[in-house]
N, CA, C and O atoms as a printed pandas DataFrame, in Angstrom:
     atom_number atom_name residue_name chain_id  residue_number  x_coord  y_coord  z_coord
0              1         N          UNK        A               1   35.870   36.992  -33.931
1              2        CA          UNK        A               1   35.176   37.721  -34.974
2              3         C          UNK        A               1   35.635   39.179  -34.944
3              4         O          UNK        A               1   35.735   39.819  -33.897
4              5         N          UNK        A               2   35.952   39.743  -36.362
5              6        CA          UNK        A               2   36.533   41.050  -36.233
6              7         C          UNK        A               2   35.022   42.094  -36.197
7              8         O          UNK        A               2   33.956   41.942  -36.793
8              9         N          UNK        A               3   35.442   43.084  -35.310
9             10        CA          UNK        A               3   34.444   44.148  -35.266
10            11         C          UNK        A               3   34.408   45.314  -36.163
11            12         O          UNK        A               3   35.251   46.207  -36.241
12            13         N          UNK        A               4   33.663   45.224  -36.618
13            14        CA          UNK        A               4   33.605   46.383  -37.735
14            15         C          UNK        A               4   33.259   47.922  -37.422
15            16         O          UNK        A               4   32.157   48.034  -36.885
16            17         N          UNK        A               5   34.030   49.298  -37.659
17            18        CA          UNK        A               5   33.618   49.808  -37.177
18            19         C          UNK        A               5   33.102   51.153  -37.506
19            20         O          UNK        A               5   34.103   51.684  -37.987
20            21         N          UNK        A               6   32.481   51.728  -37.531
21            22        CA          UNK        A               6   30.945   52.576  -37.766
22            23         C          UNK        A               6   31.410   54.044  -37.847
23            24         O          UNK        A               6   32.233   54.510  -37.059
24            25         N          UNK        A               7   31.047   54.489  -38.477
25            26        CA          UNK        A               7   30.700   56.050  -38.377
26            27         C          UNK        A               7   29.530   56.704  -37.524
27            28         O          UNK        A               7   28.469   56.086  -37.613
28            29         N          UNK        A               8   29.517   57.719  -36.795
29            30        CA          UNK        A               8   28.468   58.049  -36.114
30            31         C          UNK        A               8   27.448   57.923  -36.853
31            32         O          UNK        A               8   26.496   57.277  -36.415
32            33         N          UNK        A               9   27.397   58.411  -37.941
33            34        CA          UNK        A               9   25.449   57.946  -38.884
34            35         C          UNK        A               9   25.366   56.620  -38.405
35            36         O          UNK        A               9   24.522   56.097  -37.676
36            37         N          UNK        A              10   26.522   56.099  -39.010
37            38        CA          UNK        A              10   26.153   54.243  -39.147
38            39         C          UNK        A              10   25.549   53.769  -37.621
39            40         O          UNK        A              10   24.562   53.063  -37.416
40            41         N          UNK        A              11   26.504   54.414  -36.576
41            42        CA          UNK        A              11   26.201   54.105  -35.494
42            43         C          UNK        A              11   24.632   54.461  -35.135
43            44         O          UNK        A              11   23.984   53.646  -34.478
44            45         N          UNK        A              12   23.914   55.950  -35.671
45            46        CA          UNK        A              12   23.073   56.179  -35.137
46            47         C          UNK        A              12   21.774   55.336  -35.574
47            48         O          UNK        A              12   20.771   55.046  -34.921
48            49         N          UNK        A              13   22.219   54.973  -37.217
49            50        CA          UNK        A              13   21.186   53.939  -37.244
50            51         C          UNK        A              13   21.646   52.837  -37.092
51            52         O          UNK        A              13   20.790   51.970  -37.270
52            53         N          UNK        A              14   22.620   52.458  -36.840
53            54        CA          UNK        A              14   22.470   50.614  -35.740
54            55         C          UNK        A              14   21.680   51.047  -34.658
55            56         O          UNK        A              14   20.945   50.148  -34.253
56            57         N          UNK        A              15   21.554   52.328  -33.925
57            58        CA          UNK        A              15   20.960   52.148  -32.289
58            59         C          UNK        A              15   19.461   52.171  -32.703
59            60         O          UNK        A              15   18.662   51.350  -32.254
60            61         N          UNK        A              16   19.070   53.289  -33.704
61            62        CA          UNK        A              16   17.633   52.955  -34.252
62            63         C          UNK        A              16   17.131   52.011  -34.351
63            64         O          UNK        A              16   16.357   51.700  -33.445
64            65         N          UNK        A              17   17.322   51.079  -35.505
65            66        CA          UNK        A              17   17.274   49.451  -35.872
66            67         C          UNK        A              17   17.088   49.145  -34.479
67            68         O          UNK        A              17   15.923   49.119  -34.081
68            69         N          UNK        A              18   18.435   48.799  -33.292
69            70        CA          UNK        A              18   18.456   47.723  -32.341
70            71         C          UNK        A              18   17.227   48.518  -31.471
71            72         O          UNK        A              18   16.848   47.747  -30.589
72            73         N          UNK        A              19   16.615   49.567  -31.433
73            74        CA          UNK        A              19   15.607   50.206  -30.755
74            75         C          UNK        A              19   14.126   50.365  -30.995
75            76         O          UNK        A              19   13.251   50.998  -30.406
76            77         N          UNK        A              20   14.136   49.508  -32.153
77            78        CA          UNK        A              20   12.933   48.844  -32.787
78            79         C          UNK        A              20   12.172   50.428  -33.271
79            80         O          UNK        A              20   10.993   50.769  -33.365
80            81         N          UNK        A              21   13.124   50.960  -33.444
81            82        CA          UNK        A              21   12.090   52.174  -34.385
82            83         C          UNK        A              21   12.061   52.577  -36.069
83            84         O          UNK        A              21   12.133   53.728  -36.500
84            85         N          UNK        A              22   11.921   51.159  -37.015
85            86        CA          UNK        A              22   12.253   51.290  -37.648
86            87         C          UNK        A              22   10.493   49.658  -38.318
87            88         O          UNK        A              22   10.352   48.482  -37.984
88            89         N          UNK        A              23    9.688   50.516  -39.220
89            90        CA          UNK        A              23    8.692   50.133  -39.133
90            91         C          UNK        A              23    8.362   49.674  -40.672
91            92         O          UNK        A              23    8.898   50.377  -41.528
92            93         N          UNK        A              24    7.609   48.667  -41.102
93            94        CA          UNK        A              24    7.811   47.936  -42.468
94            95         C          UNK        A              24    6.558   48.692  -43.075
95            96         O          UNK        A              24    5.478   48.993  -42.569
96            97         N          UNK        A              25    7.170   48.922  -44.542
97            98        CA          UNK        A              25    5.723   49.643  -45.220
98            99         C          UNK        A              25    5.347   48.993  -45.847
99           100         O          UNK        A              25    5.930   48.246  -46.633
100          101         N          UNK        A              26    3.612   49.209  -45.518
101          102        CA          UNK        A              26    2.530   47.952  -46.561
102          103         C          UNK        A              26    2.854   48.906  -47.823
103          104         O          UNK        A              26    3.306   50.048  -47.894
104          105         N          UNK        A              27    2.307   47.671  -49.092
105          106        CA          UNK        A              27    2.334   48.094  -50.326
106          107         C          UNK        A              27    3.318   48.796  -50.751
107          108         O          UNK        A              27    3.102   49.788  -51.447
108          109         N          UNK        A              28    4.637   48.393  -50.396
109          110        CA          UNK        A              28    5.917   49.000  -50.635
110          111         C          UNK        A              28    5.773   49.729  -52.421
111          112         O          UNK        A              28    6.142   50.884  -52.633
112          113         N          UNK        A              29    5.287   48.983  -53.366
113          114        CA          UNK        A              29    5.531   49.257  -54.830
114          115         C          UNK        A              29    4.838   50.208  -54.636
115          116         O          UNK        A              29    5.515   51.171  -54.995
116          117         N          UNK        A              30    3.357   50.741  -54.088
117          118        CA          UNK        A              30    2.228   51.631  -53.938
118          119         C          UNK        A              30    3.408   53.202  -53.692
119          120         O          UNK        A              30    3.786   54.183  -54.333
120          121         N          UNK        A              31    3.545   52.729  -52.674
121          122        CA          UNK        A              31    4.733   53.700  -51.843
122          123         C          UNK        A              31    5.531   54.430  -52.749
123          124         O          UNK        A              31    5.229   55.560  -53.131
124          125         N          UNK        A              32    6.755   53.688  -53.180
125          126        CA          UNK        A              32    7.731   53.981  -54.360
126          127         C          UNK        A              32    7.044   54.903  -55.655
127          128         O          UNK        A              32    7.469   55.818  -56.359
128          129         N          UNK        A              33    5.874   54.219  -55.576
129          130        CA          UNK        A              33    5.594   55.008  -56.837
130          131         C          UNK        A              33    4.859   56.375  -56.763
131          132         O          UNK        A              33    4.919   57.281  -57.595
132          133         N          UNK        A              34    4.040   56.342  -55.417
133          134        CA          UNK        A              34    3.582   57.715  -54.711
134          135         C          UNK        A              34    4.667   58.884  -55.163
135          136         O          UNK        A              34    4.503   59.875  -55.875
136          137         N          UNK        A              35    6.094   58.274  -54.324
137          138        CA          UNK        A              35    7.324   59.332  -54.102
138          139         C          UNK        A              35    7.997   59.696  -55.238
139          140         O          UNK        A              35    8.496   60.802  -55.446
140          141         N          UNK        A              36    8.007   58.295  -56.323
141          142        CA          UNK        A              36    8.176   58.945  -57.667
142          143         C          UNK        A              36    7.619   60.105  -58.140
143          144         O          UNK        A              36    8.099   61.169  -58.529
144          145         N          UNK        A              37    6.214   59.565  -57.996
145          146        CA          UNK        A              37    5.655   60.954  -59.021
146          147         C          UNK        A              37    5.449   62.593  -58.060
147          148         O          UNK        A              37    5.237   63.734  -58.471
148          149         N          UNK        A              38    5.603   62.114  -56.855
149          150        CA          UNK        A              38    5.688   63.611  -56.147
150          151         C          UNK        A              38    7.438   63.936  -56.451
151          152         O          UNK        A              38    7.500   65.134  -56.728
152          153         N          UNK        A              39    8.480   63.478  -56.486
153          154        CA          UNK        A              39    9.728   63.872  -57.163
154          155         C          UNK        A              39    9.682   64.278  -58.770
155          156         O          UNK        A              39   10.345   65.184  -59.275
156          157         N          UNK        A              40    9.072   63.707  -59.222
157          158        CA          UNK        A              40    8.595   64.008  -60.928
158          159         C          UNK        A              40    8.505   65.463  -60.987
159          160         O          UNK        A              40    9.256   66.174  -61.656
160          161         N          UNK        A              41    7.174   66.024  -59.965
161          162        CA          UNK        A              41    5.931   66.974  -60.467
162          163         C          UNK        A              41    7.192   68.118  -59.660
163          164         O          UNK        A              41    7.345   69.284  -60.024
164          165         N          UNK        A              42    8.022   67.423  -58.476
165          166        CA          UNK        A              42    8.573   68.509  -57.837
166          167         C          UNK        A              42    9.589   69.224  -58.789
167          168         O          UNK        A              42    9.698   70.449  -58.842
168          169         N          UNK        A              43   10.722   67.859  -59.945
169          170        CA          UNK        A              43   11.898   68.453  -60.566
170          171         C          UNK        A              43   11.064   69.097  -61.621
171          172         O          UNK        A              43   11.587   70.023  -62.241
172          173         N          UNK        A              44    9.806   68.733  -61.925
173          174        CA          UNK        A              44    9.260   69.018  -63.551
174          175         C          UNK        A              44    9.200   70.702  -63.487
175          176         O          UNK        A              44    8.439   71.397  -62.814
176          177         N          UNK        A              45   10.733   71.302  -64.829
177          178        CA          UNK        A              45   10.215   72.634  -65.121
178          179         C          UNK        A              45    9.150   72.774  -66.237
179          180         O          UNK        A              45    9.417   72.466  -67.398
180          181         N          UNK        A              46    7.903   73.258  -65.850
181          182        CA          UNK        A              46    7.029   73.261  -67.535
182          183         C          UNK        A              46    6.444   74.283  -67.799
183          184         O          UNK        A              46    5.470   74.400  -68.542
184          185         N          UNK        A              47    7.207   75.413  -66.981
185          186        CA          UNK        A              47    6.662   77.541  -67.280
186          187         C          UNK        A              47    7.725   77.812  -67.513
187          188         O          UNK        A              47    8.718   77.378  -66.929
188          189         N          UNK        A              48    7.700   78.498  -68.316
189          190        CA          UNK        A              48    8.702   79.679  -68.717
190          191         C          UNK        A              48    8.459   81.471  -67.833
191          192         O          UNK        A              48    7.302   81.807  -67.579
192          193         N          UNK        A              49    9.324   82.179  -67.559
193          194        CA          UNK        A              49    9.023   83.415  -67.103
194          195         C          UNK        A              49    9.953   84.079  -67.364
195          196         O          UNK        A              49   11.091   83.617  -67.288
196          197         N          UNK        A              50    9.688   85.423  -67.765
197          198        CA          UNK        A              50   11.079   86.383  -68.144
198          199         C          UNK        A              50   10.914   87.594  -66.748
199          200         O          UNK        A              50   10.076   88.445  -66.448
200          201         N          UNK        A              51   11.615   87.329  -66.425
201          202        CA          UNK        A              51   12.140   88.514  -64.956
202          203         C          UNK        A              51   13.438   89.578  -65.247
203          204         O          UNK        A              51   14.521   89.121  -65.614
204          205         N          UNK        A              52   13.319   90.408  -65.136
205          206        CA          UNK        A              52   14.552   92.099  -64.803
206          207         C          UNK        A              52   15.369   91.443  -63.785
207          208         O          UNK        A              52   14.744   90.918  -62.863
208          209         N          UNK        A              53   16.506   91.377  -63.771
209          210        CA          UNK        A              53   17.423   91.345  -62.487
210          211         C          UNK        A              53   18.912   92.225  -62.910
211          212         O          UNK        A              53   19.538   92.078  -63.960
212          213         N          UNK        A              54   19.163   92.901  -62.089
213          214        CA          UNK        A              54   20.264   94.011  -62.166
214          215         C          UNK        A              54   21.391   93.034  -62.680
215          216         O          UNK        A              54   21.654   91.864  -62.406
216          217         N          UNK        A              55   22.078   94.161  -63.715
217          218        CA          UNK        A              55   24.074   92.794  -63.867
218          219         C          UNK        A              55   24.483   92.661  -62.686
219          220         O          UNK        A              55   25.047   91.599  -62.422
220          221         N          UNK        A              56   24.342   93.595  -61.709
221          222        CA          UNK        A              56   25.020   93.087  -60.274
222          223         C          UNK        A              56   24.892   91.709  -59.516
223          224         O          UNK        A              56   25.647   90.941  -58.920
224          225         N          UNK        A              57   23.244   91.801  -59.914
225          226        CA          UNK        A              57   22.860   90.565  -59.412
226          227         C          UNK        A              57   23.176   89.602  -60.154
227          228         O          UNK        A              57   23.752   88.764  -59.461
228          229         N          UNK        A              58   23.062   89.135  -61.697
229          230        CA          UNK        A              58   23.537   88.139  -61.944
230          231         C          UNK        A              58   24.685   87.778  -62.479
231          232         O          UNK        A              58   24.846   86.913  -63.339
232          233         N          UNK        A              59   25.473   88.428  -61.982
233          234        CA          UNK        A              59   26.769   88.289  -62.154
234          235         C          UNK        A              59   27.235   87.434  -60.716
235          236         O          UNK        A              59   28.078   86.542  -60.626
236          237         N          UNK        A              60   26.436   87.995  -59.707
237          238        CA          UNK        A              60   26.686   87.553  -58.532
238          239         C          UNK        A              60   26.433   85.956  -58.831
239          240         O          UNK        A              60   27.020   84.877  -58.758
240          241         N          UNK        A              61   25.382   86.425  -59.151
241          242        CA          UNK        A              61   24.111   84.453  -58.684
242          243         C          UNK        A              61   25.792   83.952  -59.498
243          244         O          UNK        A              61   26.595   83.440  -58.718
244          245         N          UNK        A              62   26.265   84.116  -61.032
245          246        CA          UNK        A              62   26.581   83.347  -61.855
246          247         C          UNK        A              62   27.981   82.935  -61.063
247          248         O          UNK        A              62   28.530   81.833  -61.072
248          249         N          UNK        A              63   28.286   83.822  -60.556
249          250        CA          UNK        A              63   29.827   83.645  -59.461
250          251         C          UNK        A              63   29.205   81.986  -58.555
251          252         O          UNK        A              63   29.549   80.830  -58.803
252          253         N          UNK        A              64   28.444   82.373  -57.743
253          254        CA          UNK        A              64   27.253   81.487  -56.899
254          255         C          UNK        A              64   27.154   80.372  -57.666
255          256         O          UNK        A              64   27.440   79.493  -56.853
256          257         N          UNK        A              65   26.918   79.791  -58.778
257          258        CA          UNK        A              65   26.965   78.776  -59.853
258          259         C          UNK        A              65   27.713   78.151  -60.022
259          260         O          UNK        A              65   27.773   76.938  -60.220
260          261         N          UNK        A              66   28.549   79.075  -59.953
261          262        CA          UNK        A              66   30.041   78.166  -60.824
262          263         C          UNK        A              66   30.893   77.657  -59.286
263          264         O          UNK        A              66   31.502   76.590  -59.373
264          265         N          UNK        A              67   30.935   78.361  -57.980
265          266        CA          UNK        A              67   31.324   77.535  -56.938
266          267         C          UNK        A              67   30.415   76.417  -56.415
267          268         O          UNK        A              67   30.786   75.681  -55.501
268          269         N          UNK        A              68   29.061   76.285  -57.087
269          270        CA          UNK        A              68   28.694   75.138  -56.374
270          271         C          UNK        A              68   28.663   74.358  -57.986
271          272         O          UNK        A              68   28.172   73.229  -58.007
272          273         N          UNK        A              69   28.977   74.717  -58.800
273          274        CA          UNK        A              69   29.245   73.854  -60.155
274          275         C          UNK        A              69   27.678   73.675  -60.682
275          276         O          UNK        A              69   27.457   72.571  -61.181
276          277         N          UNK        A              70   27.210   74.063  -60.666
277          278        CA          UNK        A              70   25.643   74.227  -61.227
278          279         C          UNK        A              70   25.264   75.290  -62.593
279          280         O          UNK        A              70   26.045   76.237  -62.682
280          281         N          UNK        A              71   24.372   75.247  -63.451
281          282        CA          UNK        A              71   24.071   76.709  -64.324
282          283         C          UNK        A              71   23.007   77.642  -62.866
283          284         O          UNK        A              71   22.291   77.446  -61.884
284          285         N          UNK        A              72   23.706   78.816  -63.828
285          286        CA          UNK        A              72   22.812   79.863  -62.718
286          287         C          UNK        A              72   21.533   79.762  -62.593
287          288         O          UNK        A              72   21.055   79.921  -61.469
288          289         N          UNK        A              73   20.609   79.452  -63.801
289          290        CA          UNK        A              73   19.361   79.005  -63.962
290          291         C          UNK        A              73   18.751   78.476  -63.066
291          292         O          UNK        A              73   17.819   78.985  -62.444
292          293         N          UNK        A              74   19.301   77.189  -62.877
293          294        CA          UNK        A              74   19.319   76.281  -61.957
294          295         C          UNK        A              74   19.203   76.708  -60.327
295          296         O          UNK        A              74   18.199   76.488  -59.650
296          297         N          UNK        A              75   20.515   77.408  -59.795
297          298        CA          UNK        A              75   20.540   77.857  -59.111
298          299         C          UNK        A              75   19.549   78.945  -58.193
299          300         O          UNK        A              75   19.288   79.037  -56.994
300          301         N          UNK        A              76   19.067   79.866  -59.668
301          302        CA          UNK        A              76   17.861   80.587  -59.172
302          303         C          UNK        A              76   16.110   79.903  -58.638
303          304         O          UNK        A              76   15.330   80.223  -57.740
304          305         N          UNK        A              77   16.082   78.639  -59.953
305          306        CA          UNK        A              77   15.158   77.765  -59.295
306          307         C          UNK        A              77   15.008   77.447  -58.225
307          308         O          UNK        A              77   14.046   77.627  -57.478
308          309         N          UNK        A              78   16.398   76.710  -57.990
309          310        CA          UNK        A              78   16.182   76.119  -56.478
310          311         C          UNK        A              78   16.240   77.370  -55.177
311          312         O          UNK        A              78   15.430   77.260  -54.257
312          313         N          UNK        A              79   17.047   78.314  -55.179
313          314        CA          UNK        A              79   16.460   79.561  -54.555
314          315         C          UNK        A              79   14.879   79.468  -54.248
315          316         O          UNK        A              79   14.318   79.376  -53.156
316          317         N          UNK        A              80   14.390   79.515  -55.414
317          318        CA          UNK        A              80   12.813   80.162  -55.670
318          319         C          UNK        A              80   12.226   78.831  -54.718
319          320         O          UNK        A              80   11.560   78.785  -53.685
320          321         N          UNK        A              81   12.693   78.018  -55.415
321          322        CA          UNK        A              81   11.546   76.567  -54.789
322          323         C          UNK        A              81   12.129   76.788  -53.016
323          324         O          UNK        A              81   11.364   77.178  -52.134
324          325         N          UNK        A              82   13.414   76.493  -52.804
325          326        CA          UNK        A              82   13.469   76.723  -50.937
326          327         C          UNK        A              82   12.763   77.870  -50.800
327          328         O          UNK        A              82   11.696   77.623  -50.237
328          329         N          UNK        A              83   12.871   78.849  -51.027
329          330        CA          UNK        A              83   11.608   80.622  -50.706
330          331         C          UNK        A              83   10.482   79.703  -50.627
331          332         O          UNK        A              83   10.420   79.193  -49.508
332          333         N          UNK        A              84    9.572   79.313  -51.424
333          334        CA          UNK        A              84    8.595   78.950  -51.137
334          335         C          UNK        A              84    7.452   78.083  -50.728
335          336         O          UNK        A              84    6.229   78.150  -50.605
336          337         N          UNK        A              85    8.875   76.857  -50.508
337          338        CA          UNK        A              85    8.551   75.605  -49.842
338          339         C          UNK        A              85    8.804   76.038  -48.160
339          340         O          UNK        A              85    8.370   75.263  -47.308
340          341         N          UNK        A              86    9.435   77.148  -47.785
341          342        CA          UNK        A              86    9.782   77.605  -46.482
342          343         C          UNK        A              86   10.992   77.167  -45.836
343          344         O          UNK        A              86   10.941   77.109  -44.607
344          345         N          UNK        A              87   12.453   76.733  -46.605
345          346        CA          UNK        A              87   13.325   76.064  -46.396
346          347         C          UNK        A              87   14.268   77.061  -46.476
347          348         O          UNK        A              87   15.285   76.949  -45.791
348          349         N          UNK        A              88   14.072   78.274  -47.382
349          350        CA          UNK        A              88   14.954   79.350  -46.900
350          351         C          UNK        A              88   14.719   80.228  -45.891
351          352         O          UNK        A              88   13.598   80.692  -45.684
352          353         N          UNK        A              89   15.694   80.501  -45.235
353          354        CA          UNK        A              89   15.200   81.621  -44.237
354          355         C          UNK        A              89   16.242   82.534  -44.171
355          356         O          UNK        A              89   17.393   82.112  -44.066
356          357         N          UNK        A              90   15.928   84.142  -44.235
357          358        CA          UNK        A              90   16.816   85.223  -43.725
358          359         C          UNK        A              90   17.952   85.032  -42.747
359          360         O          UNK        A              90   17.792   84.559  -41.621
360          361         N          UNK        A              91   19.128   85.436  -43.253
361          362        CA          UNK        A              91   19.994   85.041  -41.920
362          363         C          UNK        A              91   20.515   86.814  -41.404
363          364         O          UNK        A              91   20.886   87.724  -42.146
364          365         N          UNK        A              92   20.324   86.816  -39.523
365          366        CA          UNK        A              92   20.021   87.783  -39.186
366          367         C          UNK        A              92   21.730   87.833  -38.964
367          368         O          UNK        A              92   22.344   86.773  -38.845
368          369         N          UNK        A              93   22.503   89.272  -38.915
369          370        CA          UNK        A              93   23.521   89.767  -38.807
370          371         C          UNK        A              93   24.007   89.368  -37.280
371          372         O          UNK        A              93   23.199   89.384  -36.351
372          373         N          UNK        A              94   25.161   89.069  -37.126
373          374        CA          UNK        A              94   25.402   88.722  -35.416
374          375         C          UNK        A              94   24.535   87.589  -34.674
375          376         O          UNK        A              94   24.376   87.476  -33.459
376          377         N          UNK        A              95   24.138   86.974  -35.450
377          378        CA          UNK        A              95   23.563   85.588  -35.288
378          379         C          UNK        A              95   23.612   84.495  -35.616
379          380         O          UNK        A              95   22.889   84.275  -36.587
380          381         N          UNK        A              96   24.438   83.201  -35.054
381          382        CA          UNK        A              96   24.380   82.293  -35.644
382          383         C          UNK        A              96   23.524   80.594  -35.331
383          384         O          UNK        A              96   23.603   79.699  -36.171
């Protein structure tokens, strides 16, 4: 039998699986549809806001956009949402 062979992810969840940490969810449809609508309410834009930001700055963000291939818009959202979900954090000079 030929052995097939894995990438470290793949590997890390074969050792999971064979380590029995991997647990069945009741009411699977219940579930799915929980995570739907918390993904819904999370992508849903439904405010408008007009904000001042210097041309420096969005010239920057729009540079920032176009290397990750996104509209700047966009870009500033998701900024805003990591700020205040606590997923962005300051990065300190001489520190990595």
């Amino acid at each position: 039998m030929k052995k097939i062979k894995l990438d470290k992810a793949e590997e890390g969840l074969l050792q999971s699986i064979e380590n029995d940490e991997w647990v069945s969810i009741k009411n699977k449809k219940r579930e799915i549809n929980k995570y739907n609508e918390i993904a819904r309410n999370t992508l849903k834009k439904d405010r408008r806001i007009n904000i001042r930001i210097s041309n420096y700055d969005i010239d920057a963000i729009q540079v920032k956009a176009i290397e990750e291939g996104i509209p700047y818009q966009t870009l500033i959202s998701s900024v805003i949402h990591k700020y205040v979900s606590g997923r962005l954090v300051e990065k300190i000079e001489g520190v990595k």
